[in-house]
Structures are given as C-alpha cells and as structure tokens.
C-alpha positions in Angstrom: -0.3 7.9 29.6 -0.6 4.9 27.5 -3.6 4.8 24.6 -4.7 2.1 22.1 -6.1 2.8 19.1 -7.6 1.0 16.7 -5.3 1.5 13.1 -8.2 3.1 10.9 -8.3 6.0 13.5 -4.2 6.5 13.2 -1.7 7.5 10.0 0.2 4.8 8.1 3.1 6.5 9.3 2.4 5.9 12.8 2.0 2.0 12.3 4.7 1.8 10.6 7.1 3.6 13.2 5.6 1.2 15.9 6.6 -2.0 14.1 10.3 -0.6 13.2 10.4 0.0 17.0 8.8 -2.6 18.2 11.8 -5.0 15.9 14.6 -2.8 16.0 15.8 -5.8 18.6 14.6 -8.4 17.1 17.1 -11.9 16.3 16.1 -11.8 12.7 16.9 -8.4 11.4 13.4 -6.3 9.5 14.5 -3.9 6.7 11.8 -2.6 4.8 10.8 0.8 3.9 7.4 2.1 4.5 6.0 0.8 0.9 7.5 -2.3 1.5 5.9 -2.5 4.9 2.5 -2.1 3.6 2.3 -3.7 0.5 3.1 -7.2 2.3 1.5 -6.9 5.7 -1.7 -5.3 3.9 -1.6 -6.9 1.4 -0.8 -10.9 0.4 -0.5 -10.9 4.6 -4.5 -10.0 4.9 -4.4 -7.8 7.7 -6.8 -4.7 7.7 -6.5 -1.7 9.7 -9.9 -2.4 11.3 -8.6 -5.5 12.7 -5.7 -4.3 14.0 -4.6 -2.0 17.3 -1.3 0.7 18.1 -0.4 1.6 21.5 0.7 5.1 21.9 2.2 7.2 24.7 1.3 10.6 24.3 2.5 10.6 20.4 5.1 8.0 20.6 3.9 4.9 18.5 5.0 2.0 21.0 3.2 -1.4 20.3 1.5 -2.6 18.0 -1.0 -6.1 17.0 -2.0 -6.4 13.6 -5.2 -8.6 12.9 -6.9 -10.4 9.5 -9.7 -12.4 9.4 -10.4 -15.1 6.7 -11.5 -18.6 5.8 -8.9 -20.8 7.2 -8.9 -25.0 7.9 -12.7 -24.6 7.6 -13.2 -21.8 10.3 -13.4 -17.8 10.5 -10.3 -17.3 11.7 -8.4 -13.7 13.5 -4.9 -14.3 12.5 -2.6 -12.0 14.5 -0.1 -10.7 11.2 2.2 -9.5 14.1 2.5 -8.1 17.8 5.3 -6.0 18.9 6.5 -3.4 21.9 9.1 -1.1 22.0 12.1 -2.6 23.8 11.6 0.3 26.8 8.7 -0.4 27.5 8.1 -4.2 27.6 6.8 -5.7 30.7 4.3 -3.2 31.6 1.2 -5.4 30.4 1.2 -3.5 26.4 1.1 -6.8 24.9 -1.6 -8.3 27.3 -3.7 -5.1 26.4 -2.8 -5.5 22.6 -4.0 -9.5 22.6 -7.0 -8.6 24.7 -8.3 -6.0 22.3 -7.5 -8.9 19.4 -9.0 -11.1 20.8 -12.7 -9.1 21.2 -12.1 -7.6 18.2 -12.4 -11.2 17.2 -15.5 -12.3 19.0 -16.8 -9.2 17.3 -16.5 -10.6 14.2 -18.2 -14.3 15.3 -14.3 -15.7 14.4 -14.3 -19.3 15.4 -10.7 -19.3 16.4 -7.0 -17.3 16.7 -4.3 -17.9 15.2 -0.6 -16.8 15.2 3.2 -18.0 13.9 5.6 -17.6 16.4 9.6 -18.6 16.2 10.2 -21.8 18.4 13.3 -20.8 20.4 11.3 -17.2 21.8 10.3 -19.0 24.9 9.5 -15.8 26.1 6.8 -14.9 23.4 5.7 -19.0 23.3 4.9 -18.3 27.0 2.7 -15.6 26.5 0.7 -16.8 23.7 0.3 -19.8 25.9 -0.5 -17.6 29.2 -3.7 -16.2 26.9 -4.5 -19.7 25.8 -3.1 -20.6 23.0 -1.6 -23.9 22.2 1.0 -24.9 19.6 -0.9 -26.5 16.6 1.8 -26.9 13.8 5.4 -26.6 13.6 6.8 -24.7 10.7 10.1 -25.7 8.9 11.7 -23.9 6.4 14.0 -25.5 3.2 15.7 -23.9 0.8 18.1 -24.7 -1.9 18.8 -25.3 -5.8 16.7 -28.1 -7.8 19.0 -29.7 -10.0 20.2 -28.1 -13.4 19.5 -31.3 -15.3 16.0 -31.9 -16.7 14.2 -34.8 -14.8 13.7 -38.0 -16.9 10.9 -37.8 -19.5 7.5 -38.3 -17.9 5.0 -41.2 -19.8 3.2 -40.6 -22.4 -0.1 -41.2 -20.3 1.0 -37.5 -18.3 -0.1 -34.4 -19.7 2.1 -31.5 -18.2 0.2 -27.9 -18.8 -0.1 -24.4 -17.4 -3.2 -23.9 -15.6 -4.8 -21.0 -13.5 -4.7 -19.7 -10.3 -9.0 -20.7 -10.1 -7.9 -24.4 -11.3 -5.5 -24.6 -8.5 -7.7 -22.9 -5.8 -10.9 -25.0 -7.2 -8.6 -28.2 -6.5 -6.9 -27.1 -3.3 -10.7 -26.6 -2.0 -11.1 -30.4 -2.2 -8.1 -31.3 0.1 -10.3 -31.1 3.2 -8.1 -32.6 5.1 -4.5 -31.2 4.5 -3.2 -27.8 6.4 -1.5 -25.4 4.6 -0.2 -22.6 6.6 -1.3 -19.3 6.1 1.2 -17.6 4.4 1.0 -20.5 1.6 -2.8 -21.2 1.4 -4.2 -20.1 -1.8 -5.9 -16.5 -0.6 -2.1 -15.7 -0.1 -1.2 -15.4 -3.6 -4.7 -15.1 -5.1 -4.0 -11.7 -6.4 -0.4 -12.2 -7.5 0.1 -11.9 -11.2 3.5 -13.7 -11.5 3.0 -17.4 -10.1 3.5 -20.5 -12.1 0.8 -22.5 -12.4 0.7 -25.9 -13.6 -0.8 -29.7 -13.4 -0.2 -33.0 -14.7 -3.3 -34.6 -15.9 -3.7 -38.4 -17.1 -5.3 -38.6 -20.4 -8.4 -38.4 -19.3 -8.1 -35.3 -17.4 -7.9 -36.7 -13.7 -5.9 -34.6 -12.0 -2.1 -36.2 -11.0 -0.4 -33.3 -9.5 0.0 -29.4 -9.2 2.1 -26.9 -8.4 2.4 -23.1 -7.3 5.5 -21.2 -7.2 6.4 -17.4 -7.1 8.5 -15.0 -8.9 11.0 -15.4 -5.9 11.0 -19.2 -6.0 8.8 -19.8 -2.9 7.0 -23.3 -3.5 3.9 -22.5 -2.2 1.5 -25.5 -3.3 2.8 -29.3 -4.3 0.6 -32.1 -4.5 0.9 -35.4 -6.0 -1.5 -38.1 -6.2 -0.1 -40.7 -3.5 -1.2 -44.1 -6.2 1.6 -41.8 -8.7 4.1 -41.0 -6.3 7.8 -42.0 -6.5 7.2 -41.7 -10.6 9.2 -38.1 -11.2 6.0 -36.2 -11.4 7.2 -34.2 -8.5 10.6 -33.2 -10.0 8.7 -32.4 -13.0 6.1 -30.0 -11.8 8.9 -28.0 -10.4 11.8 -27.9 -12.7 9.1 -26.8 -15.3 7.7 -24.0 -12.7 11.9 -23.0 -12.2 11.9 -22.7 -15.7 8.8 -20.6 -16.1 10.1 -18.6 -13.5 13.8 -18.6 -14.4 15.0 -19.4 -11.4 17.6 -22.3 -9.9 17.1 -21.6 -6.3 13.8 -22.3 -4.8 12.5 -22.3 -0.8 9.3 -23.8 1.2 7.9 -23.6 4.7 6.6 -26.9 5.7 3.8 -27.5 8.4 3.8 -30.9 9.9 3.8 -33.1 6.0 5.9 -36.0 6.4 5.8 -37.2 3.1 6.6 -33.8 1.7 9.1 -33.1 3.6 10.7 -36.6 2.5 10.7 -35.4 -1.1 12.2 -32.2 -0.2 14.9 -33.9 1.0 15.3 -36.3 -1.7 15.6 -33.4 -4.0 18.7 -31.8 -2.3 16.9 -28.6 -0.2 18.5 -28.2 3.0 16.3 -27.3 6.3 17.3 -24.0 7.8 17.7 -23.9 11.5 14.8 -21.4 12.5 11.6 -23.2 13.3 8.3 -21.4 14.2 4.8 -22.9 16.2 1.2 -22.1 14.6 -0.4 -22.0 17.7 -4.5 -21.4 18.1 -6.9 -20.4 20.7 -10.7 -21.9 19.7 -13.1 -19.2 20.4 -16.0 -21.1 20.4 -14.8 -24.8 21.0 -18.2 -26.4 21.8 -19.2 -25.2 18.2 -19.7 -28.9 16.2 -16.5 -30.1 14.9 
C-alpha cells in the first residue's frame, strides 16, 4: 500500500533514497552523496521539509515532491525544488498525488502562485505540469565558456570600479521591479554564501552604473548595466575583475527570457548549451489585484 508523508515526519535517509531512485533513469546523470544532497536542495535551493512530501510503499521510499516558499517576482510563491517516482512504479497516479498534496500545502500557506523548472524536450513531464495547470512562463538557457585572458580596455576616469556587499547588491536588485531573475539566481539564492564576488561601477557621484555577482564556481548569477552606459566595456569589466577575484577563466549563466543579455553573452565568446528548461506557473489566486 502506497503512503505519503510529509518529510519532517520521515529520516533524511529516506528522502534521500527516494530522489536517487526516483533519477537513477534520468537523461542528465545525478551524483551526489547524501551531504551533498542536502546541503544544495536544503539549502541555497530553499526547500524545507515541511513543504515537502515522500511516497512510500510499505518501507520502500518511492516518490518524492520537494517544496520552498519565498518572496519571488512580487508574490509568495511554492516552488516545487523537484518531483520524482521510481521508474517501477510510474503511471499509477504518485506524481498526481505528490502535486496535489503541493499544491494544498501551498494554499495552506496563502502562496499566491506555483512555480517549477522543467527541461524543455521532457514532453512527458511538460504535459503533466500542464494537465495540473501550469503554463510555461520563461525559458531557461544555459552559456558557458572562458572570458578572454586579456584585460578589457581601461574604463574612464569618470567609473569607479569597487567591491561591494552582498546587502548593496540585494538593496539594488530590489529596485528592478520589473526584470525576472530565475530562482536559482535571484539574490535569496546566494544570500548566505560567503565566497561571491561582489562588485559595482559607480560614476563619481555614486549613481550606480553596473553590478555583478559571481560564485566560487564561476556561475554569473547577477549582471546589470545601465542601458544609457551600455556598449562602453563596463560589462567586460565587471566580470574579468569578478574572474580575477575568483581565480577563475571559465565562467557559466542560465538566462531567462533577457535579450539584451543574452546579446552580450554572445559577444563575449560563451557558447549556449543545448539543454533548455520552461519556468512554468500556476496562479493560485489569479483575481488577486495585479
């Protein structure tokens, strides 16, 4: 007989058993250990155990939904951190069950909308987000590459190029009301990461020209640039001096639906790897005001 449970009621171990088995099949291959496992889907990821449901038969971990809720494009949001079923025993409604109790679990917590990531080519899962109403939102593309060894030319003296902190960048990311960053690169992300480069370029009067965030491992995961100072190097600049911070060459960024970023990407030499993934949502409460 199949159970759910809800993931403070089971053992780490157990959670963690369901998701290898529930990806041992899966088209990009999952190895992690246990530590691994939990530092970056509990962690960084935002999913809690109170948000999140396993599917047992009799003491066989078998499915699993993992669930987070935070501030995100100006509403409470339920973000599923992942859903999987053991490849025997798919088709027999575990994953309808999972997004059902996700979804409640959700209203529960007066979230104003789900949200998930899901790889563009698995028509199967696309069609069963979209069977439970969700709707594509975003798509995701991924670049990757090395940023050139030279040192971009010399910025004017009228730029000021400095370290800053991770409040600075937050504080200034709260006033782009209108751009979508994806989850996994918003600034709660890497709030509590201790090894990100930070830095801005200022005019001499302290407006704020551009900033940048960018991981231990490279992962570009906040670029702005004033569009009046655009096409001026002050791109290049933010992030060969956030390469060199980091000591680093090769650098990667997931892109959702920026045009103009995804110019300069090009520009710069990273090439666009082949996987592409849908952010798709369900509003919860879509006659809320907008």
């Amino acid at each position: 007989m199949i159970t759910y449970m809800r993931c403070n009621d089971v053992s780490m171990e157990h959670i963690f058993q369901a998701f290898s088995l529930g990806f041992s099949d899966y088209s990009i291959r999952l190895t992690m250990d246990q530590d691994d496992f939990v530092a970056r889907f509990f962690g960084p990821e935002g999913n809690t155990r109170n948000h999140s449901f396993l599917a047992m038969d009799e003491n066989q971990p078998i499915g699993l939904i993992l669930g987070g809720v935070r501030q995100f494009d100006g509403y409470k949001t339920m973000r599923c951190g992942t859903l999987c079923v053991a490849p025997a025993y798919r088709g027999q409604g575990i994953s309808n069950k999972l997004l059902e109790l996700h979804k409640q679990t959700a209203i529960s917590a007066d979230c104003q909308q789900l949200w998930l990531e899901v790889i563009k080519d698995n028509h199967r899962a696309v069609k069963l987000y979209e069977k439970q109403g969700y709707q594509p939102r975003y798509t995701l593309k991924y670049y990757n590459g090395t940023l050139p060894s030279a040192p971009p030319a010399a910025l004017s003296s009228s730029y000021i190029l400095k370290e800053v902190t991770f409040d600075d960048v937050a504080a200034f990311r709260k006033t782009l009301t209108d751009c979508h960053i994806h989850w996994q690169s918003d600034t709660p992300y890497y709030a509590t990461s201790t090894q990100e480069a930070f830095l801005g370029i200022y005019e001499v009067n302290q407006t704020c020209l551009g900033m940048v965030s960018m991981s231990a491992q490279g992962k570009i995961n906040f670029l702005w640039v004033d569009p009046k100072h655009r096409n001026q190097g002050l791109g290049r600049a933010l992030l060969h001096r956030a390469a060199e911070i980091q000591k680093i060459e090769k650098v990667y960024i997931c892109l959702s639906d920026n045009d103009s970023l995804e110019g300069f990407i090009q520009k710069i030499g990273l090439s666009k790897d082949p996987i592409e993934q849908y952010e798709m949502c369900m509003p919860l409460n879509p006659s809320s005001p907008a």
